[in-house]
Backbone as JSON, one array per atom type, in Angstrom:
{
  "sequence": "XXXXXXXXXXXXXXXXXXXXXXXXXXXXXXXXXXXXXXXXXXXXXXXXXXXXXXXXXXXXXXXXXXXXXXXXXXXXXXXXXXXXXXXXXXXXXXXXXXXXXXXXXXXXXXXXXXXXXXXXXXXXXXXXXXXXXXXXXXXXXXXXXXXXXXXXXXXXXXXXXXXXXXXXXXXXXXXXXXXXXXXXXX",
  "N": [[-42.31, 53.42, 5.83], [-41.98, 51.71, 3.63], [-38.72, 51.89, 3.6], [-38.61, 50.22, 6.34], [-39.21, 48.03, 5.72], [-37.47, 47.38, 3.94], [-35.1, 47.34, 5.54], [-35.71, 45.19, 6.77], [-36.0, 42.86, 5.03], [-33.5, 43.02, 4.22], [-31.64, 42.16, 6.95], [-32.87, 39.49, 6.97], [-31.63, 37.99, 5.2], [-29.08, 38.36, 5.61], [-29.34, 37.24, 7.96], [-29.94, 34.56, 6.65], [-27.91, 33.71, 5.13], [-25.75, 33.5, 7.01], [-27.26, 31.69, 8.63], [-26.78, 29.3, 7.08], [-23.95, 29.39, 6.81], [-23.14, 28.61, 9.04], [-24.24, 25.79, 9.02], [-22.88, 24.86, 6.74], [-20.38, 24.27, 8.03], [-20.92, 22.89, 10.36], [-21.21, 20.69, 9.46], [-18.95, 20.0, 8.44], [-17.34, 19.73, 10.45], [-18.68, 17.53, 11.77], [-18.16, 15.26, 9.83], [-15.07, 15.19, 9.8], [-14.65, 14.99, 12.32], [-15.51, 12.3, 12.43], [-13.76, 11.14, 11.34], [-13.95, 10.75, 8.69], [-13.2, 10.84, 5.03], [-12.43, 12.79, 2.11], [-13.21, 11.39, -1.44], [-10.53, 9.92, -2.66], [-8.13, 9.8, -5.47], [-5.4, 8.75, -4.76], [-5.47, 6.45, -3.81], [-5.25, 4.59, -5.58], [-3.37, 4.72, -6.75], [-0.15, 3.17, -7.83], [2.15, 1.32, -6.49], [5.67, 1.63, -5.89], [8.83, 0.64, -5.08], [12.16, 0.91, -4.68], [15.9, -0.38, -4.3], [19.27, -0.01, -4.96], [22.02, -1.76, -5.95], [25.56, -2.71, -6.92], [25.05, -2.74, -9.6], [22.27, -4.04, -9.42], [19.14, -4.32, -9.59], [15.86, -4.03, -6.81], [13.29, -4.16, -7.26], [10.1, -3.58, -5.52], [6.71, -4.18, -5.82], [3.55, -2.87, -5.89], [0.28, -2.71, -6.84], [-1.54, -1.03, -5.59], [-2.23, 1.39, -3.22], [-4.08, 1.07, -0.86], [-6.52, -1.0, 0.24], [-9.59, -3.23, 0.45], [-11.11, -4.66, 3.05], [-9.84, -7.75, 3.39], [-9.52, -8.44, 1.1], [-7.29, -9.89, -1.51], [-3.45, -9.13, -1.43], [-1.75, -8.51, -4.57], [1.8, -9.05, -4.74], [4.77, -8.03, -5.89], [8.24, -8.79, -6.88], [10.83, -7.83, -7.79], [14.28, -8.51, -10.19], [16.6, -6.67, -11.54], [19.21, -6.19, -14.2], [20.66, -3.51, -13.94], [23.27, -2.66, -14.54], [26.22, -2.45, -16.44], [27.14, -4.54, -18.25], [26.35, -8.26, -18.31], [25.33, -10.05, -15.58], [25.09, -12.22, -12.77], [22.73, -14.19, -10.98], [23.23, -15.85, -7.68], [21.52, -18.54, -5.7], [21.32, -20.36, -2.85], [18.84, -22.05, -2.57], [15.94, -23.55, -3.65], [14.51, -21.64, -2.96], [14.07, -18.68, -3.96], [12.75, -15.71, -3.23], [11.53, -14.01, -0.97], [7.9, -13.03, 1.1], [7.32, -10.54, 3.51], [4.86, -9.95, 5.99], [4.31, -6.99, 8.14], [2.77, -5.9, 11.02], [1.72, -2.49, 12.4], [3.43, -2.49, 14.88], [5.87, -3.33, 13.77], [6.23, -5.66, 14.1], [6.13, -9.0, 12.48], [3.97, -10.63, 10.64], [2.88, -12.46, 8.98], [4.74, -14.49, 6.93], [5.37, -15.32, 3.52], [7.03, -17.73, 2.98], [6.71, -19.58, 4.96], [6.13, -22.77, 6.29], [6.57, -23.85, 3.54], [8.25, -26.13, 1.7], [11.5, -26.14, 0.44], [14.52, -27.29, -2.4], [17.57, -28.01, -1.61], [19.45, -26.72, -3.25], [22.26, -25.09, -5.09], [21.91, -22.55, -7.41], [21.92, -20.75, -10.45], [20.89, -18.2, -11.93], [21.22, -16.01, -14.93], [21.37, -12.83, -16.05], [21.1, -10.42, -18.85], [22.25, -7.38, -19.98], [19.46, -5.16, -18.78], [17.79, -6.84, -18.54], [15.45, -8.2, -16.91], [14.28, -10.29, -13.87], [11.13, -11.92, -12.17], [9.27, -12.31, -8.68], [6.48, -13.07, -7.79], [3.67, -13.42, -5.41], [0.64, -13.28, -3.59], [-0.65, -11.56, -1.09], [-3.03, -12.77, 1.51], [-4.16, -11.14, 3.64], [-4.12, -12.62, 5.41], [-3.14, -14.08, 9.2], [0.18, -15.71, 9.95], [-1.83, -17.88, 11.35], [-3.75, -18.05, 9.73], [-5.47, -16.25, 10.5], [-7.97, -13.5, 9.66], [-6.73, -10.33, 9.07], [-7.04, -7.4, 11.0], [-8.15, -3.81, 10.25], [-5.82, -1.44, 9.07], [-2.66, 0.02, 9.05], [0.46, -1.6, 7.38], [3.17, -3.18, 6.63], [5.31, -3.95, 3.68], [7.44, -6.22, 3.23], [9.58, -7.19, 0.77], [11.85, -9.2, 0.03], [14.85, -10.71, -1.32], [16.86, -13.92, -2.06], [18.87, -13.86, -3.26], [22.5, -13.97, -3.87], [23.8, -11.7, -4.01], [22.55, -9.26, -4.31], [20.53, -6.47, -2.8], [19.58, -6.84, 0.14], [16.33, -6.38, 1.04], [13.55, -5.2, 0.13], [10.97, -2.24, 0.87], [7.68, -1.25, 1.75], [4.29, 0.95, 2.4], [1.36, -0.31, 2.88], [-2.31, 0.39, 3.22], [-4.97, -1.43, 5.03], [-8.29, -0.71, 4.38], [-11.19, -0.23, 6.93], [-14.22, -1.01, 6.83], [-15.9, 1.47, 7.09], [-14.47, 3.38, 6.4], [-14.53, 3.09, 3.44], [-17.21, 2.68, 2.42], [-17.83, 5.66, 3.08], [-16.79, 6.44, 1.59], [-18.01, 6.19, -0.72], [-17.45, 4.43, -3.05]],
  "CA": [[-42.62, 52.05, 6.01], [-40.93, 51.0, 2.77], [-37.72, 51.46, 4.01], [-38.19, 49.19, 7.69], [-39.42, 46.59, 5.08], [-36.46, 46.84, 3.11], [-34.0, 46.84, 6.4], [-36.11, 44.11, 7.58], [-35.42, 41.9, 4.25], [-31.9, 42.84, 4.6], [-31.87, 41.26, 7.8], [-33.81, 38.11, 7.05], [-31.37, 37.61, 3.98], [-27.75, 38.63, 5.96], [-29.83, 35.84, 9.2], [-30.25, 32.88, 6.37], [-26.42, 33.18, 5.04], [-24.86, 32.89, 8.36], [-27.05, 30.05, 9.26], [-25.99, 28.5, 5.44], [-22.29, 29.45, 7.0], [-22.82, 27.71, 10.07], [-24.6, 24.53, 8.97], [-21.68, 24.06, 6.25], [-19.35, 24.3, 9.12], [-20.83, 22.23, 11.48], [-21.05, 19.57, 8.59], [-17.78, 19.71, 7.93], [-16.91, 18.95, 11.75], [-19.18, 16.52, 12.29], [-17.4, 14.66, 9.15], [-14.01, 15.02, 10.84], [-14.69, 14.39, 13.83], [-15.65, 10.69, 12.56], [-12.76, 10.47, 10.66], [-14.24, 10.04, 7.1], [-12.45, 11.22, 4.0], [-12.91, 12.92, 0.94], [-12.69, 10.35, -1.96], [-8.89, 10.51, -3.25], [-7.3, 8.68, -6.14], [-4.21, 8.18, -4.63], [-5.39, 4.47, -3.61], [-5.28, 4.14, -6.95], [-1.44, 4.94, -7.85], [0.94, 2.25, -7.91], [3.89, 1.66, -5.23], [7.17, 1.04, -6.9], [9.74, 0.71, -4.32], [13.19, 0.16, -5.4], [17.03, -0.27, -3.9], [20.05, -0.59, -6.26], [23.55, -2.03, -5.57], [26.73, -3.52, -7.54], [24.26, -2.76, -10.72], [21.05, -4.72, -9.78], [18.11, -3.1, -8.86], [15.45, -4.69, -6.31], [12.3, -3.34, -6.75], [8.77, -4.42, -5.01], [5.55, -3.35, -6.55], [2.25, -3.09, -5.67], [-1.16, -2.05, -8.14], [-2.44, 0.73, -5.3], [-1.96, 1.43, -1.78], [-5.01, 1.15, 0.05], [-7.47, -2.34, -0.02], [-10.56, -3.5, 0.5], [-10.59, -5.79, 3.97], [-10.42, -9.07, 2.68], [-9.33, -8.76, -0.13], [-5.99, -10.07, -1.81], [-3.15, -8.05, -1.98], [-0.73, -9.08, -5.2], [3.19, -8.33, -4.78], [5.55, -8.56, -7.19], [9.52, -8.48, -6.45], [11.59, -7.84, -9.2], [15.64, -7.6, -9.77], [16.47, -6.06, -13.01], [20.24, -5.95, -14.47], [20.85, -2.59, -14.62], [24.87, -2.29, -15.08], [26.83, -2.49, -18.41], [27.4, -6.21, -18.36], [25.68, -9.38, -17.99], [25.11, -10.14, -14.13], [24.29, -13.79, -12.52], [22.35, -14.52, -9.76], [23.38, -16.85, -7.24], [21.08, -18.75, -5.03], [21.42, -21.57, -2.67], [18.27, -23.28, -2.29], [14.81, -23.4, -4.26], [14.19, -20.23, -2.24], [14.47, -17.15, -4.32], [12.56, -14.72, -2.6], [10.28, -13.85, 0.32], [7.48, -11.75, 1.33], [7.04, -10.6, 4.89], [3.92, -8.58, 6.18], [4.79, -6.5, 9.65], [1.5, -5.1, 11.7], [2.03, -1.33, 12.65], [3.97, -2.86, 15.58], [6.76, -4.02, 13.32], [5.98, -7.35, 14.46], [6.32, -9.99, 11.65], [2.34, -11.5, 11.33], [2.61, -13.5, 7.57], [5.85, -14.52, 5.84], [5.03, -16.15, 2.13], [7.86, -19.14, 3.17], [6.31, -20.28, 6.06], [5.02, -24.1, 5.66], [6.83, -24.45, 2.58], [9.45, -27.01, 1.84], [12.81, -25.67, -0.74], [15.04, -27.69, -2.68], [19.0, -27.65, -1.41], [21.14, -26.65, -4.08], [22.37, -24.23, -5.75], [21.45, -22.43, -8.58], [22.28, -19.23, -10.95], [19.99, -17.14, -13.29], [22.03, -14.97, -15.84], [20.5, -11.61, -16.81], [21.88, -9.73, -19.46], [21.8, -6.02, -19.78], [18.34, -4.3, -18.68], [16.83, -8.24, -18.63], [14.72, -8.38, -15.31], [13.13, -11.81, -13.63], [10.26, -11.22, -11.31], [8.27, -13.24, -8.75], [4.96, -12.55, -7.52], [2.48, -13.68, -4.74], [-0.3, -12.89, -3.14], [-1.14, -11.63, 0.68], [-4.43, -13.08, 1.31], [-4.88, -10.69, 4.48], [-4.07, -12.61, 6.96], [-1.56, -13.97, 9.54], [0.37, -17.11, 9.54], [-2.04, -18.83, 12.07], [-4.87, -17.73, 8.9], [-6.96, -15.64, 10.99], [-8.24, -12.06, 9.3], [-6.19, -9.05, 9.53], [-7.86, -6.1, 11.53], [-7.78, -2.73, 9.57], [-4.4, -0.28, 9.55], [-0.97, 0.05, 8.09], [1.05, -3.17, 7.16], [4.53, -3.12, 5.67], [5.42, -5.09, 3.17], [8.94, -6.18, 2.7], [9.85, -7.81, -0.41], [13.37, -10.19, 0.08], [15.57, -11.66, -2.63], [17.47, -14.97, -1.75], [20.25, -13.88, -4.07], [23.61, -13.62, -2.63], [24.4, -10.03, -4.13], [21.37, -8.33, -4.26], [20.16, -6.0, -1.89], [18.22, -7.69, 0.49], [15.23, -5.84, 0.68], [12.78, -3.88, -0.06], [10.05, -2.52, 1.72], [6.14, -0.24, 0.8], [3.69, 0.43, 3.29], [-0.01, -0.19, 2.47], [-3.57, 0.33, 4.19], [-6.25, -1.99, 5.1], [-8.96, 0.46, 5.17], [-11.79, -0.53, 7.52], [-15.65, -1.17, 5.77], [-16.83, 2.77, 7.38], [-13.83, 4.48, 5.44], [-14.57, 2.71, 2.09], [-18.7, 3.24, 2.51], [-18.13, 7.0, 3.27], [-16.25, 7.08, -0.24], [-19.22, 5.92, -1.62], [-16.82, 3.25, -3.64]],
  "C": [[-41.89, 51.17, 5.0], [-39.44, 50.52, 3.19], [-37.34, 50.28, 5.19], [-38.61, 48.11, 6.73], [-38.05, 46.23, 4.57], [-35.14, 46.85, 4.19], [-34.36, 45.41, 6.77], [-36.11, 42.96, 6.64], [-33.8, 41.4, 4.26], [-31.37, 42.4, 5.78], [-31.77, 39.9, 7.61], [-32.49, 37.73, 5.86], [-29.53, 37.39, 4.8], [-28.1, 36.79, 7.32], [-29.54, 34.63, 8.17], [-28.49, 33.21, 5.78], [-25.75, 33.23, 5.93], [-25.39, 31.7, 8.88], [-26.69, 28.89, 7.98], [-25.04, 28.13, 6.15], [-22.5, 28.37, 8.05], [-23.23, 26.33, 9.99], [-23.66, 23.82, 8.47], [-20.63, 23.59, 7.46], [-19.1, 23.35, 9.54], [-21.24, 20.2, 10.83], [-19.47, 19.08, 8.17], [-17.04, 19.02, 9.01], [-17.55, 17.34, 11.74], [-18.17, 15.2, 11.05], [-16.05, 13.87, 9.69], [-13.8, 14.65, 11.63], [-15.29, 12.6, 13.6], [-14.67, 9.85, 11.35], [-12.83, 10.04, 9.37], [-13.35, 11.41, 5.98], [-13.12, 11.69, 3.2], [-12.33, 11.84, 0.1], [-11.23, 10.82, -2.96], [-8.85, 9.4, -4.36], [-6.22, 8.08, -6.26], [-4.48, 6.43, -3.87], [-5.34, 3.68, -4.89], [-3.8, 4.08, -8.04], [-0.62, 4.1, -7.12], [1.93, 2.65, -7.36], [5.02, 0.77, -6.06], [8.22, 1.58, -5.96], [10.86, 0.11, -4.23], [14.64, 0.35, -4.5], [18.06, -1.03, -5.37], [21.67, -0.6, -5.4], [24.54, -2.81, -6.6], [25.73, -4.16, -9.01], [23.44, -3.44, -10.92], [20.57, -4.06, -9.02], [17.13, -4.01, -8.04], [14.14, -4.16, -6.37], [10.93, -4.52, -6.24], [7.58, -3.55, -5.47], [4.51, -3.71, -6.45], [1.01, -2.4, -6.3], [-1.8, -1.35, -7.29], [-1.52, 0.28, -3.64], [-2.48, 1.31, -0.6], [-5.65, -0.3, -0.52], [-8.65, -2.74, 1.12], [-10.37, -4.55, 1.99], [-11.38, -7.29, 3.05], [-10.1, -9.76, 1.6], [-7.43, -9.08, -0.62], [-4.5, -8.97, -2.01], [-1.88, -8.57, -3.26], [0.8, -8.17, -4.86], [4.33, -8.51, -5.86], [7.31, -8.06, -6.51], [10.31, -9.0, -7.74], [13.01, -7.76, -9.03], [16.01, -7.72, -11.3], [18.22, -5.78, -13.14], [20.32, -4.79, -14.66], [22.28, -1.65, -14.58], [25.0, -2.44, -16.91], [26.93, -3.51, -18.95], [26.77, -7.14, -17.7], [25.74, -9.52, -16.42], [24.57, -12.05, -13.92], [24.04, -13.51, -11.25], [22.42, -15.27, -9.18], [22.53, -17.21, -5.95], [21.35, -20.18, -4.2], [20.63, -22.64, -1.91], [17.28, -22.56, -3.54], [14.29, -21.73, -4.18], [14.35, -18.7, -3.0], [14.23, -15.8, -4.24], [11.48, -15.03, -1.34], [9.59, -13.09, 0.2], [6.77, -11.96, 2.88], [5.91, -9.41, 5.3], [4.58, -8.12, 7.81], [3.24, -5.7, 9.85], [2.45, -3.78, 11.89], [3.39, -1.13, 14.01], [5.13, -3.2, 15.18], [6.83, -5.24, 13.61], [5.5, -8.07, 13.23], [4.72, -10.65, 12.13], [2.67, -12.54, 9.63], [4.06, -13.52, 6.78], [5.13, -15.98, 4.52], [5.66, -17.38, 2.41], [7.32, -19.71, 4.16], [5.19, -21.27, 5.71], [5.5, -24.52, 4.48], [8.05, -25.23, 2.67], [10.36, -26.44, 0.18], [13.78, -26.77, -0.91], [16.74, -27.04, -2.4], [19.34, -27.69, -2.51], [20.94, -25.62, -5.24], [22.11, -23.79, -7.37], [22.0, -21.36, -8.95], [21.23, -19.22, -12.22], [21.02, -15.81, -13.69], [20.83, -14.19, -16.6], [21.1, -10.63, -18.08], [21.3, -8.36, -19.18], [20.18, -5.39, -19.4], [17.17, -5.81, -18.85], [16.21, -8.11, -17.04], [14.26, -9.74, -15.11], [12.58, -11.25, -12.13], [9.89, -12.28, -10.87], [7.01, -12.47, -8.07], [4.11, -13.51, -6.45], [1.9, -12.97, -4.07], [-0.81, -12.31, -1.25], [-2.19, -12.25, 1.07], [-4.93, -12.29, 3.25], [-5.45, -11.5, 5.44], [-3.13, -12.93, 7.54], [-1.26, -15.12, 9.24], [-0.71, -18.18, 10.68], [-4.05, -18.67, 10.83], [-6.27, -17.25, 9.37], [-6.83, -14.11, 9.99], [-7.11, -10.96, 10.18], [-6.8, -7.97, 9.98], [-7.26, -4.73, 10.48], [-6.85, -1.91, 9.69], [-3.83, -0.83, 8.41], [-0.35, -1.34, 8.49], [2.15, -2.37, 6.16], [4.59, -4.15, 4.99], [6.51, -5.27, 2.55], [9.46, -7.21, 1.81], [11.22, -8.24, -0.19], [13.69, -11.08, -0.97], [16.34, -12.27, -1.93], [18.66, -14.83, -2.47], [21.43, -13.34, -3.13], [24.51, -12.19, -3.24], [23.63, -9.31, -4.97], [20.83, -7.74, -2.71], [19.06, -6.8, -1.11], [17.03, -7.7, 0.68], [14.9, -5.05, 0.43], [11.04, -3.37, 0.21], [9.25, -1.1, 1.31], [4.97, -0.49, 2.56], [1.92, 0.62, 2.43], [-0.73, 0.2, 3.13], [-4.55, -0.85, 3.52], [-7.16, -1.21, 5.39], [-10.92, -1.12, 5.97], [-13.26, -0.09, 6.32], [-15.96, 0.2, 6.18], [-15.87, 3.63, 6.23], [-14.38, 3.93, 4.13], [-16.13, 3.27, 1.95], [-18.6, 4.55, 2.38], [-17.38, 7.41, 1.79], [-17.19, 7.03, -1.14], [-18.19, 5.38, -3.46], [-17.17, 2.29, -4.04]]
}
């Protein structure tokens, strides 16, 4: 009798870790199957996206890769001397850069110039060796007619007005939707 007890624990013990196995399992599906994430810290690492030509560099830079809906996104577009000798930049209006968002569609939804008015005439900024000048604005997440952006991928192509600098340079971000951010418990 001892022994059918002790098959009949070994049983009851081999029955509860397979249904353990199968609950993890069917937790792990059910997860998946609604598309939620484990929480990562790559929304958290900085996009630095750069082109270089005739010794200036173009880069566009953004403080993560993923955002909050709603929320701002800052850009920064930089062009940095990085030959042996002084460099000038020539521009020929007020205009010295752009920033253009594209939906997943490549379709153009927000350019930064649009609505603004630029001064005709020319100008030059002299950089010396390893001197950079940067500008910077803001997305505010949405399009140019200022409705809200729906959640996804957005490009964001950073343009210099200089006449021998690469002309752009381009990062893609996410808008994540309010269920992915909640399920990070963020």
């Amino acid at each position: 009798m001892l022994s059918s007890l002790r098959n009949m624990l070994k049983t009851h013990h081999i029955l509860n870790l397979v249904l353990a196995t199968i609950l993890i399992v069917l937790v792990f599906i059910f997860r998946s199957s609604r598309g939620l994430r484990e929480p990562t810290d790559s929304a958290l690492i900085p996009i630095r996206m750069t082109n270089r030509n005739n010794g200036l560099e173009l880069s566009l830079y953004l403080p993560k890769s993923r955002y909050l809906p709603g929320s701002g996104v800052p850009v920064t577009l930089s062009v940095k001397n990085v030959g042996d000798e002084a460099a000038a930049l020539f521009f020929s209006s007020g205009k010295k850069f752009d920033f253009a968002i594209l939906d997943s569609n490549s379709k153009e939804i927000w350019r930064w110039s649009r609505g603004r008015v630029f001064t005709m005439a020319i100008e030059e900024i002299k950089l010396r060796k390893n001197q950079e000048v940067s500008f910077k604005a803001v997305w505010p997440q949405r399009d140019n007619a200022g409705r809200a952006v729906p959640p996804g991928y957005y490009l964001i192509r950073g343009e210099s007005a200089a006449s021998q600098v690469t002309k752009k340079v381009e990062a893609r971000i996410v808008v994540e939707s309010s269920v992915e951010r909640s399920s990070e418990g963020r």
